[in-house]
C-alpha positions in Angstrom: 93.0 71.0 102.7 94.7 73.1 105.1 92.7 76.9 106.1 96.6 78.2 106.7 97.8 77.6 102.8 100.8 80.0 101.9 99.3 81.4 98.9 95.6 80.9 98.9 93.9 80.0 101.6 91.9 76.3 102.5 88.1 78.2 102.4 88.3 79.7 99.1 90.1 76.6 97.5 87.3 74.5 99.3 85.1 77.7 97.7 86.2 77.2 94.4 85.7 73.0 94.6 81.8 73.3 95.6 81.4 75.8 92.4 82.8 73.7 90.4 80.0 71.1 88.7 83.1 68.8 88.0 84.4 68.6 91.7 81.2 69.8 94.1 80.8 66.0 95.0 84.6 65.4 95.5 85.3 64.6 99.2 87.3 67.2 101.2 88.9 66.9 104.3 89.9 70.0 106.2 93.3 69.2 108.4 94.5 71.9 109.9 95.7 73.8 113.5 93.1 75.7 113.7 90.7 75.8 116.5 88.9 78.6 115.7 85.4 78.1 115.9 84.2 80.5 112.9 87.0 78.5 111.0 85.1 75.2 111.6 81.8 77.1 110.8 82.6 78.4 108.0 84.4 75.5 106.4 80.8 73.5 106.7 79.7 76.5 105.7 81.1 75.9 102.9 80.5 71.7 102.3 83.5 70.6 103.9 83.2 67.0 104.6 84.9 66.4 107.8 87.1 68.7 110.1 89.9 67.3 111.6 92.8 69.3 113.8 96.1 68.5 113.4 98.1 66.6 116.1 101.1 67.8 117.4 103.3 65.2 117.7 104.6 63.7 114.3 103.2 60.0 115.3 99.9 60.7 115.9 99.8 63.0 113.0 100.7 60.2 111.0 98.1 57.9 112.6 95.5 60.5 111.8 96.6 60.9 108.1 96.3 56.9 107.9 92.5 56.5 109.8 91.0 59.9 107.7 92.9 57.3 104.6 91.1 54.2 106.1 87.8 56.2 106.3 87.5 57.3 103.2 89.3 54.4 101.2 87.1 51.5 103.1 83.9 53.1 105.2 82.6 55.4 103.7 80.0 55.6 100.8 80.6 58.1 98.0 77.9 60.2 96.2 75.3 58.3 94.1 76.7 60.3 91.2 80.2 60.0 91.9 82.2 58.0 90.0 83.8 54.9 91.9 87.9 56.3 91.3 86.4 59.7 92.7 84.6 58.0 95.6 86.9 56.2 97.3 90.7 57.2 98.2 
């Protein structure tokens, strides 16, 4: 998700996963510009799984997309209640 959405913005789309019995456990990976630090507070506030600022240049910003990818497809462990197509990217 991105905090800086054009119509609705990252935190209350990340609001409306965590209400939501069916998606609460999904992952969700805040990429954005924003340093703001009440941003980052409030997005694992909120149950945001990892917090991530954008790069700059269009390289490592594709570098990024391809680790957070990597993380989540190969590392990490999902929820105990997840099912496996949810856990993992």
């Amino acid at each position: 998700l991105d905090i800086k959405l054009p119509r609705v913005d990252g935190l209350e789309v990340l609001e409306s996963i965590r209400r939501d019995p069916r998606t609460r456990h999904v992952p969700v990976v805040m990429l954005t510009s924003s340093r703001e630090e009440q941003d980052l507070v409030r997005s694992y506030g909120l149950g945001v799984n990892a917090f991530v600022v954008k790069p700059v240049g269009h390289r490592e910003f594709f570098d990024a997309i391809r680790d957070i990818g990597a993380f989540w497809a190969v590392l990490n462990e999902p929820h105990p209640g997840m099912p496996a197509a949810e856990g993992k990217a």
